[in-house]
N, C-alpha and C positions, 0 to 999 in steps of 0.2 A: 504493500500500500504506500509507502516513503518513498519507493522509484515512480511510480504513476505518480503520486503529487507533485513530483518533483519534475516531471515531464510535463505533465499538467501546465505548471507555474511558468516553466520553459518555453512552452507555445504561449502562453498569457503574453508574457515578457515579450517576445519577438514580436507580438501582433501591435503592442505596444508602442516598440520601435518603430514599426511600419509607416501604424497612422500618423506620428509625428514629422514621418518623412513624408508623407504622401496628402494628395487630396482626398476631404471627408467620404466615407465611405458610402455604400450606397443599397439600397433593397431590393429583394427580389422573393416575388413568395410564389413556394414552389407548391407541384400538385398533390399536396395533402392539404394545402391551405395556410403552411408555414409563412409567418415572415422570416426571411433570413439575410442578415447584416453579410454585406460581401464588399471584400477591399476594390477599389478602383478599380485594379489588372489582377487578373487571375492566371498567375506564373506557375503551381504548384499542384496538380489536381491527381486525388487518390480516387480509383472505382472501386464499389465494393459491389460483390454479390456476382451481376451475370457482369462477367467480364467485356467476353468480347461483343456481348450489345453496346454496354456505357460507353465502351473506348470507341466503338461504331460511330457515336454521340459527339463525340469530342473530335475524334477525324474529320468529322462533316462540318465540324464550326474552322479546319485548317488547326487545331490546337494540338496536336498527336504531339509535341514536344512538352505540353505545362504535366503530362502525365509522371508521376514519380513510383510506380507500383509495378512490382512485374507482374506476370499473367500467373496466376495460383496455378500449383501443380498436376491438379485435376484438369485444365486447359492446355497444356503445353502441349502435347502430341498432337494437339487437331489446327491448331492457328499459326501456320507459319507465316503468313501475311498481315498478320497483327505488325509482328517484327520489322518487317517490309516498309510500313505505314509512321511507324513507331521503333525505329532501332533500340533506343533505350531499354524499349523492356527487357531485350535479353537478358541486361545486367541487373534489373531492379529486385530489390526483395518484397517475396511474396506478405500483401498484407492481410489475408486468411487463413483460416485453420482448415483442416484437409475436411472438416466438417462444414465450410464454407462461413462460417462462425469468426466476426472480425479480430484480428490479432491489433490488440488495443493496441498496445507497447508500439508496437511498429509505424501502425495510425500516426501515434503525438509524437514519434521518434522525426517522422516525414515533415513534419511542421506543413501539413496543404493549408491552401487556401480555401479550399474548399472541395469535400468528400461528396463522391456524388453515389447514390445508391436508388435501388428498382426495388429493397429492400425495406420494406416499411416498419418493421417490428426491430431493426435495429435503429432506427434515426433519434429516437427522443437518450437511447442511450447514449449514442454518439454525443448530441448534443447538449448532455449533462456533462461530459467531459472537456465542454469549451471548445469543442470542434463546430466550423461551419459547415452543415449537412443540409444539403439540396435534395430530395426525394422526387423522383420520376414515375410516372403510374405508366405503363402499356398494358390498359384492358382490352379495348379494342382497337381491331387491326389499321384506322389511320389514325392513330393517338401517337405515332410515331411522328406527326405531322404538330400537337402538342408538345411532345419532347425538342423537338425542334427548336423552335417556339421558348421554351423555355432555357435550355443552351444558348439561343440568340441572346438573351436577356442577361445569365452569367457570363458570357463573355463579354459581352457587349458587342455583338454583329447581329444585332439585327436583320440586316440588310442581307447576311448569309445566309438566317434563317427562312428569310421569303424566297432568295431565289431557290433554296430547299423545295421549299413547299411549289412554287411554284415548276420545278423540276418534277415533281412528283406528280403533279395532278398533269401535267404536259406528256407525261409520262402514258399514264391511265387513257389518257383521251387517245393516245395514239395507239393505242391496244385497240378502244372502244372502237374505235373507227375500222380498223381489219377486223373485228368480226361482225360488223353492221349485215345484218339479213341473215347470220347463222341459225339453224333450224335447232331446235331443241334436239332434236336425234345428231344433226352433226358435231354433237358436245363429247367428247370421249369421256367413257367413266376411267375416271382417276381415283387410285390410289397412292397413299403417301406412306408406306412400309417401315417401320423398322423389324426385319424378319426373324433377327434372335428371340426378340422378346413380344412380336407379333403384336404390336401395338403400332397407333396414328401419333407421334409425339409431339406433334406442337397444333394448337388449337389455332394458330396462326394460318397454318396450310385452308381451312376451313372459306378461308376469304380469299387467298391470290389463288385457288384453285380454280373458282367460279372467276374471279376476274381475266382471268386469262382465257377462258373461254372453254371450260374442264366441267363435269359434273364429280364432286366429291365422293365418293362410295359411303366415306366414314360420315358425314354429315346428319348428326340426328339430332341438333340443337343444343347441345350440351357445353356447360361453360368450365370443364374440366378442363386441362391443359394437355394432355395424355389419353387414349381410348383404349382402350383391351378388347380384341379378340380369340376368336376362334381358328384353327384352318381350317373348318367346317365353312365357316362363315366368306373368309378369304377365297375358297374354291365357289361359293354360292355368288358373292361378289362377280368374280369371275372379270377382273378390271383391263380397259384394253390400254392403258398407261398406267406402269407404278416407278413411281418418283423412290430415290433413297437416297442415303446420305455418304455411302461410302462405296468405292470398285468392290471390298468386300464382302457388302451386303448383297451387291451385285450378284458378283460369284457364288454368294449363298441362296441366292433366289433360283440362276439356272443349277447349279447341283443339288438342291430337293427335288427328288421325283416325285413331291406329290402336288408341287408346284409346275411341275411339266406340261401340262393341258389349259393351264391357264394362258388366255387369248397374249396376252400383255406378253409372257414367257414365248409362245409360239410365234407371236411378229417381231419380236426384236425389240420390244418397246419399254427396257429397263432403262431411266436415266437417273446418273447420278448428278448431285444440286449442287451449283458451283459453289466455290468455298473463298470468297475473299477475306474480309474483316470476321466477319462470321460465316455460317452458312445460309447460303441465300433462305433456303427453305425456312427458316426460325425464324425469330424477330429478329432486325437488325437495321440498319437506318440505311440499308440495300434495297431495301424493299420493294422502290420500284424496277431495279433491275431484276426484279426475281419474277415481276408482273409480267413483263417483256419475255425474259428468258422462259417462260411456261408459255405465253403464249404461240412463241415459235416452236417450243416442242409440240404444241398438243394438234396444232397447225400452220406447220409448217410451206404450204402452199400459199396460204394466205397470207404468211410473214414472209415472205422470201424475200422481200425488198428491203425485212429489218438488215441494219448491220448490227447485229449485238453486238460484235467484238468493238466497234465504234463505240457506240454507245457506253459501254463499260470502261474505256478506257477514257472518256471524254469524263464520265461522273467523277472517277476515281482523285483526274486533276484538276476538276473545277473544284471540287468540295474536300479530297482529302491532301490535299497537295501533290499529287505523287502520280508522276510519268513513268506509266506500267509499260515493257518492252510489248513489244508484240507475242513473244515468247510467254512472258506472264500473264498477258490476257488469256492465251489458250488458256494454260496452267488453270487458271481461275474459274475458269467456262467449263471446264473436262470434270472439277470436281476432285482430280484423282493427285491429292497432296501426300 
């Protein structure tokens, strides 16, 4: 309890320092309804909780440098273009417990500016400790367009944040527009698989699925974040697109033979979800390239004139600073890290 106080007093103290040197500081209340006192510039920024969403967040405001936290070690194997975006992280120390559970000490050791977390049942802790804690809600699927929004306002860009948004809905319309006159029956049923464990994992898929011009299989209204099924169910499904997240999953799809007679297995029509900041298919402030990229997979005739790999490479450096080789746009688009 002497070391935390003492670390406590330490962050007091520097923030102390700051205001004296700097102009008054300034408000921002975030989406729990917080106000939250935030210094002028925001140099120092720790994520907690889903990693490579927050850091998605902060990429998009051009901030991948204010980040001081590396990526917890339950994220490392899957994000190598976190790195890419954010060099630092490789060297940064993790600031969660392998239970994803905030490693205080390291928190007030970081002196941020401001922690930013999608974790709600940690903030009022955080912020008993004298730390500035910003809280982002993604319930629903364009509330990503709110977190935006709110990042404009900590960093102060604004002006980032709308051309965000306005990227995004430019985005949507241009999907909207190639599938104009689509027939209910020309909608592929889609599936979003993860097949070891035979579950739909992100409630997200529920919405770029149908946006893209896809009929959901898993869709029964449900505001779980995860669905569980059957193979019973899978084989009844019978989907003529199944989306997943890894060439492994892949692999494990055509080697079950009881997965063999399904349409999707028999056309060739396994793809796996590109993976930049995050993976497209999850929540991630990607999201409308994942719009895009589904609707060229699911109709491909009618998107032929997209250039994804354009597009991808154009978002990456208007919003995360970063001039992806042509080399790495595939990488990103193939999924296979």
């Amino acid at each position: 309890m002497i070391r935390r106080r003492t670390l406590v007093q330490g962050v007091a103290s520097l923030w102390a320092l700051r205001a004296g040197a700097q102009p008054a500081s300034r408000k921002v209340t975030d989406m729990a309804g917080r106000e939250v006192e935030l210094p002028p510039r925001i140099q120092r920024v720790v994520t907690l909780g889903s990693l490579p969403v927050l850091n998605s967040f902060v990429f998009t405001m051009g901030e991948s440098r204010s980040i001081v936290n590396g990526l917890a070690d339950f994220a490392k194997p899957h994000w190598k273009y976190q790195t890419v975006f954010a060099p630092q992280l490789a060297g940064q120390p993790t600031m969660q417990l392998p239970n994803r559970e905030p490693h205080i000490e390291a928190i007030l050791q970081a002196q941020p500016d401001v922690v930013l977390t999608l974790h709600r049942d940690a903030v009022d802790r955080l912020a008993a400790l004298g730390l500035r804690v910003v809280y982002l809600a993604w319930r629903e699927p364009e509330d990503v367009k709110g977190c935006m929004a709110l990042m404009g306002r900590v960093f102060g860009k604004p002006d980032v944040a709308q051309a965000y948004q306005q990227w995004f809905e430019g985005s949507l319309a241009t999907v909207r527009g190639g599938l104009q006159g689509l027939a209910e029956s020309q909608r592929p049923r889609v599936l979003y698989l993860q097949p070891d464990t035979l579950t739909q994992p992100r409630l997200i898929a529920e919405w770029w699925i149908p946006a893209a011009g896809g009929i959901s299989v898993t869709q029964d209204g449900r505001r779980s974040e995860s669905r569980s099924f059957s193979l019973e169910q899978v084989l009844a499904w019978d989907p003529d697109v199944m989306i997943l997240t890894t060439p492994q999953a892949v692999g494990l799809v055509r080697s079950e033979r009881a997965f063999a007679g399904l349409r999707a297995v028999r056309q060739g029509r396994l793809h796996v979800a590109p993976v930049g900041a995050h993976t497209w298919s999850n929540r991630t402030a990607e999201q409308p390239l994942t719009v895009m990229w589904a609707a060229k997979t699911f109709h491909p005739q009618r998107f032929a004139g997209l250039d994804l790999a354009s597009q991808t490479r154009d978002f990456y450096a208007k919003f995360f600073g970063t001039r992806l080789s042509d080399a790495q746009v595939a990488e990103i688009l193939s999924g296979e890290l």
